[in-house]
C-alpha positions in Angstrom: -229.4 95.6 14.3 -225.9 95.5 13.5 -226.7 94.8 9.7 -229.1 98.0 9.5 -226.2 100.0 10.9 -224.0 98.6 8.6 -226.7 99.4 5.4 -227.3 102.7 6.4 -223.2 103.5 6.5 -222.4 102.7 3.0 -223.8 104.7 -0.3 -226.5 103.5 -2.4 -223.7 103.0 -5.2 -221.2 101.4 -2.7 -222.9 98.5 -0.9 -220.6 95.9 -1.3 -222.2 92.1 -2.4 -222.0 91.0 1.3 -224.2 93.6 2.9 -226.6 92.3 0.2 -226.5 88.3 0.8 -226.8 89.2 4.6 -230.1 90.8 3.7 -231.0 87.8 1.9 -230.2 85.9 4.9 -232.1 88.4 6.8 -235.4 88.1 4.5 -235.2 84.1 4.4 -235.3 84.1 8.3 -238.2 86.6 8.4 -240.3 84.4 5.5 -239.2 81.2 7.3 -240.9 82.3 10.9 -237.9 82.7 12.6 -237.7 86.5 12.8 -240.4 88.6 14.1 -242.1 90.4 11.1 -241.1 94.3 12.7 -237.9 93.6 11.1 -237.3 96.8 8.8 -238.4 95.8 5.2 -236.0 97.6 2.5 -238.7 96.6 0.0 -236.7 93.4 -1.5 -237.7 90.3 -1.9 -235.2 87.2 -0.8 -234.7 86.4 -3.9 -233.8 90.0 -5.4 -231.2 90.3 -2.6 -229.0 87.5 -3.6 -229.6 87.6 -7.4 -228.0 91.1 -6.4 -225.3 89.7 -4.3 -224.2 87.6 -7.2 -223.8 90.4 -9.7 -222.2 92.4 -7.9 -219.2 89.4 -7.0 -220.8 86.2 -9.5 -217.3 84.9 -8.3 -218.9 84.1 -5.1 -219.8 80.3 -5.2 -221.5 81.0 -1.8 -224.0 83.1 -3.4 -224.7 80.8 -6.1 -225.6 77.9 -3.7 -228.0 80.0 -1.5 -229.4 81.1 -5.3 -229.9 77.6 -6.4 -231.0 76.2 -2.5 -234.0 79.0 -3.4 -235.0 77.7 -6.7 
């Protein structure tokens, strides 16, 4: 709940890489089962949410490992 407050607070233009790898996590829980599926879907997939993440800070070695633990 928090994180859908915290998507709906910053511009389009403005999300910073963060508030996109948290949707990643968000979407990985939802495919793996462990989140109910009434979750609000922002019409991403996982793996367009990190690969999003990482361009926006490719500095981020977090990032990378949750990109290449997906592959």
């Amino acid at each position: 709940m928090n994180l859908r407050d915290e998507w709906f607070s910053w511009p389009p233009e403005l999300k910073p890489a963060e508030i996109l790898f948290q949707m990643h996590l968000l979407f990985r829980q939802r495919k793996d089962g462990s989140m109910p599926s009434s979750t609000v879907d922002y019409g991403e997939s996982s793996l367009r949410w990190i690969l999003r993440a990482i361009h926006m800070n490719p500095s981020c070695s977090r990032y990378w490992k949750y990109l290449l633990k997906d592959m």
